[in-house]
VMD Tcl script that builds the backbone (N, CA, C; Angstrom):
set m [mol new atoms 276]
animate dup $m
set s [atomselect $m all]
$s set {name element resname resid chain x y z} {
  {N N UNK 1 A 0.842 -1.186 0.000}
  {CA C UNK 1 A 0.000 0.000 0.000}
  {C C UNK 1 A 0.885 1.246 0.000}
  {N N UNK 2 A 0.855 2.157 -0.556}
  {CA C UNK 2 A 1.415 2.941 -1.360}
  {C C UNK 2 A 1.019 4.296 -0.187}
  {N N UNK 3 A 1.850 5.117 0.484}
  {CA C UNK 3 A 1.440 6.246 1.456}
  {C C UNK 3 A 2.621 7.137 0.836}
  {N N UNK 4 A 2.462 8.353 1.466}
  {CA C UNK 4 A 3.187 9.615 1.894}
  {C C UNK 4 A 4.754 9.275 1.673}
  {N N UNK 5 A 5.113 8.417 2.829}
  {CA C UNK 5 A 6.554 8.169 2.167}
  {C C UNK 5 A 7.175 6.951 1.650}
  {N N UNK 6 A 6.603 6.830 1.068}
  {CA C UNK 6 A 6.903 5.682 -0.158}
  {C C UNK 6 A 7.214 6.421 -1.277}
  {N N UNK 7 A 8.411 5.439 -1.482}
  {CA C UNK 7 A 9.653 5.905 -2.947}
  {C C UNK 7 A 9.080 5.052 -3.624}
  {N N UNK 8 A 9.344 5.385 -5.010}
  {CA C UNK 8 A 9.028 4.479 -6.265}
  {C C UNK 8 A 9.931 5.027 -7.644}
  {N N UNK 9 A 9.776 4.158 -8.395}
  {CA C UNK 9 A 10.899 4.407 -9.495}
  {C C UNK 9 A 9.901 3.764 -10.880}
  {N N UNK 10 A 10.328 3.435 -11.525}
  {CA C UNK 10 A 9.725 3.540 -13.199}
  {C C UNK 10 A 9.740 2.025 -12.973}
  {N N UNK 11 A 9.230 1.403 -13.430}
  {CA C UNK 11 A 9.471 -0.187 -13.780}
  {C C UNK 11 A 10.440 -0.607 -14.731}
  {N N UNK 12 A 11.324 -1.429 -14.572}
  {CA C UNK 12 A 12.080 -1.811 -16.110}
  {C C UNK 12 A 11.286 -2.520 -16.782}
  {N N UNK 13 A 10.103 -2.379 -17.252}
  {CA C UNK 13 A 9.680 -3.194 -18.375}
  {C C UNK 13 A 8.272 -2.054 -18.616}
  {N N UNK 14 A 8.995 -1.251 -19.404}
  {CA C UNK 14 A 8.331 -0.008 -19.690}
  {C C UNK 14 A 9.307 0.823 -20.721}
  {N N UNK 15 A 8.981 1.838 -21.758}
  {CA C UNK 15 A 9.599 2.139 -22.372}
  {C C UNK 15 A 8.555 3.520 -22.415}
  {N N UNK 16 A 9.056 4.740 -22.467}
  {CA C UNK 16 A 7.984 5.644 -22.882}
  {C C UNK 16 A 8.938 7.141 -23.455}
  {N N UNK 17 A 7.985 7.739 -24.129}
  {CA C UNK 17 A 8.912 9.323 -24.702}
  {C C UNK 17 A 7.555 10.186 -24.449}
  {N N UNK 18 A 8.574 11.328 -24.234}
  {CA C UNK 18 A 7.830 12.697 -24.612}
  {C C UNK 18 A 7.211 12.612 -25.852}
  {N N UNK 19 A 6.072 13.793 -25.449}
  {CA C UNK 19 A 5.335 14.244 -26.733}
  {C C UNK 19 A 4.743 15.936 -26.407}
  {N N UNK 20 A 5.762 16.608 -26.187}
  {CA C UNK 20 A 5.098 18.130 -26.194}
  {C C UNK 20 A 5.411 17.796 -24.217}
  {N N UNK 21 A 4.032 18.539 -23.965}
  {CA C UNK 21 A 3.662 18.158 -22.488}
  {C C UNK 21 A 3.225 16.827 -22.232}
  {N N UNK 22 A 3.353 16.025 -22.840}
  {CA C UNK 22 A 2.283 14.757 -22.608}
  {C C UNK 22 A 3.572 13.574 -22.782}
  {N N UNK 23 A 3.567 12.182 -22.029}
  {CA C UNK 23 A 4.190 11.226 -22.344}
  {C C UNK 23 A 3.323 10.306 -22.731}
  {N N UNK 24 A 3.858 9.165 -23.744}
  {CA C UNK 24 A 3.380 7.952 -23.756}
  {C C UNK 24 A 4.549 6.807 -23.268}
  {N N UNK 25 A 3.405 5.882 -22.784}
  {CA C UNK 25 A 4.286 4.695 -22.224}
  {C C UNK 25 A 3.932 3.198 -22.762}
  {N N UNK 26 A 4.559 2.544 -22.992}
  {CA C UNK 26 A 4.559 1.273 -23.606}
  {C C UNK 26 A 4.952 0.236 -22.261}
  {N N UNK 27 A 3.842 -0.665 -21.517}
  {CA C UNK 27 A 4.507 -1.669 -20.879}
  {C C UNK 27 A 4.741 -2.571 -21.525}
  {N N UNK 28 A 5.803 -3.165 -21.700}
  {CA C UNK 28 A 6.465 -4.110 -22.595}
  {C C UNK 28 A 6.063 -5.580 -22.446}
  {N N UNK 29 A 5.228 -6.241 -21.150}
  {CA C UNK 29 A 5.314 -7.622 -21.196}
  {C C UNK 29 A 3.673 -7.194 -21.800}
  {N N UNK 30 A 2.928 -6.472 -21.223}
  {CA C UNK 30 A 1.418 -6.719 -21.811}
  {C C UNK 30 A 1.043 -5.960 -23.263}
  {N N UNK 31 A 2.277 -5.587 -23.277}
  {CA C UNK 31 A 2.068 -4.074 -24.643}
  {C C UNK 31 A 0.918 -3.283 -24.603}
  {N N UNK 32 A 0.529 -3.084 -23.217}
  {CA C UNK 32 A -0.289 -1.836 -23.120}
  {C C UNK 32 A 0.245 -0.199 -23.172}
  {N N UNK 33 A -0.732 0.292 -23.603}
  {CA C UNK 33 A 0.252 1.575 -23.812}
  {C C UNK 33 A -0.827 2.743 -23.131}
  {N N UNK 34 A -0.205 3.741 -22.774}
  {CA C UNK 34 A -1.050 5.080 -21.705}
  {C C UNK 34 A -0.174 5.892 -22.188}
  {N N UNK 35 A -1.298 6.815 -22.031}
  {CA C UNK 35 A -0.808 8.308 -22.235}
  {C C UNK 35 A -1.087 9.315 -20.922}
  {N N UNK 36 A 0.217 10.128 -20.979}
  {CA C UNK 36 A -0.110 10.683 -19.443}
  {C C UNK 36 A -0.226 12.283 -20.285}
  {N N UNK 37 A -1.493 12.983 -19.355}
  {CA C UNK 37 A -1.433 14.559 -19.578}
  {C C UNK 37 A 0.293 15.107 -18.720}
  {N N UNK 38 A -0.185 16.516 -18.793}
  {CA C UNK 38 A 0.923 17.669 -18.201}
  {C C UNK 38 A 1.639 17.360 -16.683}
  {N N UNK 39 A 1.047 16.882 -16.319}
  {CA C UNK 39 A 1.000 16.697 -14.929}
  {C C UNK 39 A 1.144 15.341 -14.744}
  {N N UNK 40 A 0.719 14.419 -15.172}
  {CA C UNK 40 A 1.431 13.032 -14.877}
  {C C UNK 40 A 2.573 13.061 -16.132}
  {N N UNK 41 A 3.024 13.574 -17.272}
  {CA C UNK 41 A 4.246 13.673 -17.780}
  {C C UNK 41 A 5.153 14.223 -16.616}
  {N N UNK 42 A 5.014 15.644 -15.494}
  {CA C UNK 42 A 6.138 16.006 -14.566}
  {C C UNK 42 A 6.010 15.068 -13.733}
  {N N UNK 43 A 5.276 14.217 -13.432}
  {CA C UNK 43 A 5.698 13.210 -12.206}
  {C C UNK 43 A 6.318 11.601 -13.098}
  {N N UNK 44 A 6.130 11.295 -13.722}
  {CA C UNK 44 A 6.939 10.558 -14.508}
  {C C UNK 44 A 8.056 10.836 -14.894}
  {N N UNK 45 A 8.790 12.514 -15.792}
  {CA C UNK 45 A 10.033 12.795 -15.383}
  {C C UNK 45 A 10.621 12.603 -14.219}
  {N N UNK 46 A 10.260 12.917 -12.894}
  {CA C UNK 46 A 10.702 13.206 -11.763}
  {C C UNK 46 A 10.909 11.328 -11.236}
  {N N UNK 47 A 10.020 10.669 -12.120}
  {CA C UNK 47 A 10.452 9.306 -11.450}
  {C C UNK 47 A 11.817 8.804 -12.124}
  {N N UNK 48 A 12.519 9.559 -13.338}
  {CA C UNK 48 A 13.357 9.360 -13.461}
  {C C UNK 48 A 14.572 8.887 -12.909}
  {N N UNK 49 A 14.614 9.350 -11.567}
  {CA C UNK 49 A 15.028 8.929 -9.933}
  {C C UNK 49 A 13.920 8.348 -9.201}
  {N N UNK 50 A 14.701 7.609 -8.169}
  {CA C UNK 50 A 13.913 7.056 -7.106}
  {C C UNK 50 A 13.130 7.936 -6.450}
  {N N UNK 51 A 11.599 8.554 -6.462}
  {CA C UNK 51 A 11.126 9.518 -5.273}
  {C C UNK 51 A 10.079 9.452 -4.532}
  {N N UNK 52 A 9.885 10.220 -2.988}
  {CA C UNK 52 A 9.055 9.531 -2.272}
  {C C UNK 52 A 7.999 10.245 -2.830}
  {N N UNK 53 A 7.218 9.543 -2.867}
  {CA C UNK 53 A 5.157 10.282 -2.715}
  {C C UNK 53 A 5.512 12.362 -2.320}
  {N N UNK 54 A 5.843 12.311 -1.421}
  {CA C UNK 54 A 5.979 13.739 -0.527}
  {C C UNK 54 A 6.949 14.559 -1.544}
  {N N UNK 55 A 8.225 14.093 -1.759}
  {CA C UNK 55 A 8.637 15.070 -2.933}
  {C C UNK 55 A 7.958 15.303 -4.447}
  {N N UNK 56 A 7.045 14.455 -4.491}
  {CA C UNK 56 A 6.800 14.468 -6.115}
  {C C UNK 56 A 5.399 15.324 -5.715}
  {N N UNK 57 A 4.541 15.622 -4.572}
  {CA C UNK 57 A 3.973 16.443 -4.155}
  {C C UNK 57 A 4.431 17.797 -4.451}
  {N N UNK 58 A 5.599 17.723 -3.226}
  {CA C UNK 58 A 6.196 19.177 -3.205}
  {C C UNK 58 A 6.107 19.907 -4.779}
  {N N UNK 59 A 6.757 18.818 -5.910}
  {CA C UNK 59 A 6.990 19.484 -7.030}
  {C C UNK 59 A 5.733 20.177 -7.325}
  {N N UNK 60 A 5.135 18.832 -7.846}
  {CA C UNK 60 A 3.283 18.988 -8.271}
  {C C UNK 60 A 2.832 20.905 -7.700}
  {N N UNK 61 A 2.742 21.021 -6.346}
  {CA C UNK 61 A 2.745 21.953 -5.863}
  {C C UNK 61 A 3.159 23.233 -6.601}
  {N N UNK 62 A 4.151 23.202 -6.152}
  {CA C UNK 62 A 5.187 24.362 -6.565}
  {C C UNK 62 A 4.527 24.599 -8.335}
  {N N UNK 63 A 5.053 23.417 -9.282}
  {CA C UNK 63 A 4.477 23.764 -10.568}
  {C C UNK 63 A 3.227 23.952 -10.916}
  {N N UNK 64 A 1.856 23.161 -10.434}
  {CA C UNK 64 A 0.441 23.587 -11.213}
  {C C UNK 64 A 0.372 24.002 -9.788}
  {N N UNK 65 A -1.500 24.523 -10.405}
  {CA C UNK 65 A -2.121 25.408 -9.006}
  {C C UNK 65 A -3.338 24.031 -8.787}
  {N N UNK 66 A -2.870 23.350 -7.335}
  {CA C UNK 66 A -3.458 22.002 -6.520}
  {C C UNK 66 A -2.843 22.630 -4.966}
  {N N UNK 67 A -3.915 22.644 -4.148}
  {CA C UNK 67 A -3.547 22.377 -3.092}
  {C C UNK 67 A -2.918 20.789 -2.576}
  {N N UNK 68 A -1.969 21.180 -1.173}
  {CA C UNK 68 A -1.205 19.739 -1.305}
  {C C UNK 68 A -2.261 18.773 -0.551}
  {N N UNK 69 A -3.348 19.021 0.174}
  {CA C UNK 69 A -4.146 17.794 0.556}
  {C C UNK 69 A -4.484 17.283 -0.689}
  {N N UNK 70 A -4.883 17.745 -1.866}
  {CA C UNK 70 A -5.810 16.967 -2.839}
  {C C UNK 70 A -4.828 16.773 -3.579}
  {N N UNK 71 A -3.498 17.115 -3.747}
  {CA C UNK 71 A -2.457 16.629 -4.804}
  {C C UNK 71 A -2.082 15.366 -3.862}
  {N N UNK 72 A -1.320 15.505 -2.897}
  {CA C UNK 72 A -1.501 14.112 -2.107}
  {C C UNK 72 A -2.133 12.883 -2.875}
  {N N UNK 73 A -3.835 12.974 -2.535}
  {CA C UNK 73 A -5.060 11.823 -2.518}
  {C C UNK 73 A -4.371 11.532 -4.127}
  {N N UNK 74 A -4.539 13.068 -5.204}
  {CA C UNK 74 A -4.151 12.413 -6.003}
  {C C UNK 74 A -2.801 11.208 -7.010}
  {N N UNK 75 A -2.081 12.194 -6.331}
  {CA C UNK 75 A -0.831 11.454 -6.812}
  {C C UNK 75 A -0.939 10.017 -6.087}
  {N N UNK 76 A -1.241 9.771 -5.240}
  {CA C UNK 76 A -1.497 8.050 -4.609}
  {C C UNK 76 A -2.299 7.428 -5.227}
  {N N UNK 77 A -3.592 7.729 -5.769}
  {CA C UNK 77 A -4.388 7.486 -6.683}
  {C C UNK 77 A -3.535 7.167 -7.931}
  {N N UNK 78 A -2.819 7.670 -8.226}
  {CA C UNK 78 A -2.096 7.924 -10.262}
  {C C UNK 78 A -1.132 6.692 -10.077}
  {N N UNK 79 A -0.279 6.527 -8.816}
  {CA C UNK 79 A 0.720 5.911 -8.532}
  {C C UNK 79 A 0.192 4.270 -8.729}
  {N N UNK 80 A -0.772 4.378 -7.736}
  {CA C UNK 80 A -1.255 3.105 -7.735}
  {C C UNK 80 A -2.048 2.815 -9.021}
  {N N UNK 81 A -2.170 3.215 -9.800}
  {CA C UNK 81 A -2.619 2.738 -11.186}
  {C C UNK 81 A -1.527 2.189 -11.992}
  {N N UNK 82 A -0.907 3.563 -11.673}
  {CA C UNK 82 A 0.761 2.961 -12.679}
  {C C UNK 82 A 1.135 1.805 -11.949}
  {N N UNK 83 A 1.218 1.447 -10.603}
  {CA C UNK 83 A 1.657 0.437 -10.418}
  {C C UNK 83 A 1.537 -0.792 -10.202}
  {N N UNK 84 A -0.204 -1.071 -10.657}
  {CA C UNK 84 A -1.292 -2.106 -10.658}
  {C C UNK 84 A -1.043 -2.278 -12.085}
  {N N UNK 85 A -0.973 -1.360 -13.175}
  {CA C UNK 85 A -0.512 -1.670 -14.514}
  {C C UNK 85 A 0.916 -2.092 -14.648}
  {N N UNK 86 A 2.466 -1.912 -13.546}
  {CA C UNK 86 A 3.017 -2.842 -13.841}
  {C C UNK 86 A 4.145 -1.410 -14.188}
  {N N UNK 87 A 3.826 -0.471 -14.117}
  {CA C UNK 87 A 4.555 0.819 -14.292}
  {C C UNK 87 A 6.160 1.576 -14.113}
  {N N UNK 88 A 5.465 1.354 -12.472}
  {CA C UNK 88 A 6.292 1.747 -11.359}
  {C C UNK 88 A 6.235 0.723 -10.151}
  {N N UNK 89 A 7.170 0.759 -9.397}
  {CA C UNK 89 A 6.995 -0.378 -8.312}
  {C C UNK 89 A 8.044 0.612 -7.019}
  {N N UNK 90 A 7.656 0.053 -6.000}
  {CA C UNK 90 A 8.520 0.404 -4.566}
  {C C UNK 90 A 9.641 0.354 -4.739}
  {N N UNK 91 A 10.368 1.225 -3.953}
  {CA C UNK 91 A 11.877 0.870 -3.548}
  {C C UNK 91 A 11.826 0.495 -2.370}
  {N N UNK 92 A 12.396 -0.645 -1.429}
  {CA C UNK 92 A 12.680 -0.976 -0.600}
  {C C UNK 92 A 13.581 0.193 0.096}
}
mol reanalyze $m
mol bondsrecalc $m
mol representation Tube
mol addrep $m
C-alpha cells in the first residue's frame, strides 16, 4: 500500500517518450500503452530517480495550481494505477 513516504521508481519493463507536455508509455510484457497529460508527464520525469510520494507532491505543488491535501489523494491514486498496470513499483 502505497502512502506519503513511499519511494518508487519507473518499472524496467516499460519504455515511454515525450510528446510536447504529454508522455506515452509502452509496458512491454502486456504491450499496453497510456498516455499521461501535463501533470502526470512532470511526475513521470521526476520518477526518473527514485522519489518519495511527498517530494513528487512538493513538485506537483510548486508547478500547477493544486492544493497539497488533494495533490496528495491524487498522486497516490495515479501511482497506484501505474503500479497495478506494472509501471512503477517500490523501492525498498
Amino acid at each position: 500500500m502505497l502512502d506519503a513516504t513511499t519511494t518508487v521508481k519507473k518499472s524496467e519493463h516499460q519504455v515511454s517518450c515525450n510528446l510536447d507536455d504529454e508522455v506515452a508509455i509502452l509496458e512491454t510484457k502486456s504491450a499496453l500503452y497510456f498516455g499521461l497529460n501535463p501533470v502526470g508527464a512532470h511526475i513521470w520525469q521526476l520518477l526518473d530517480q527514485p522519489s518519495s510520494v511527498d517530494h513528487l507532491c512538493d513538485s506537483v505543488v510548486q508547478h500547477f495550481d493544486v492544493e497539497p491535501t488533494t495533490c496528495r489523494t491524487d498522486i497516490l491514486r495515479f501511482l497506484g494505477s501505474l503500479q497495478q498496470a506494472g509501471l512503477v513499483e517500490e523501492v525498498a
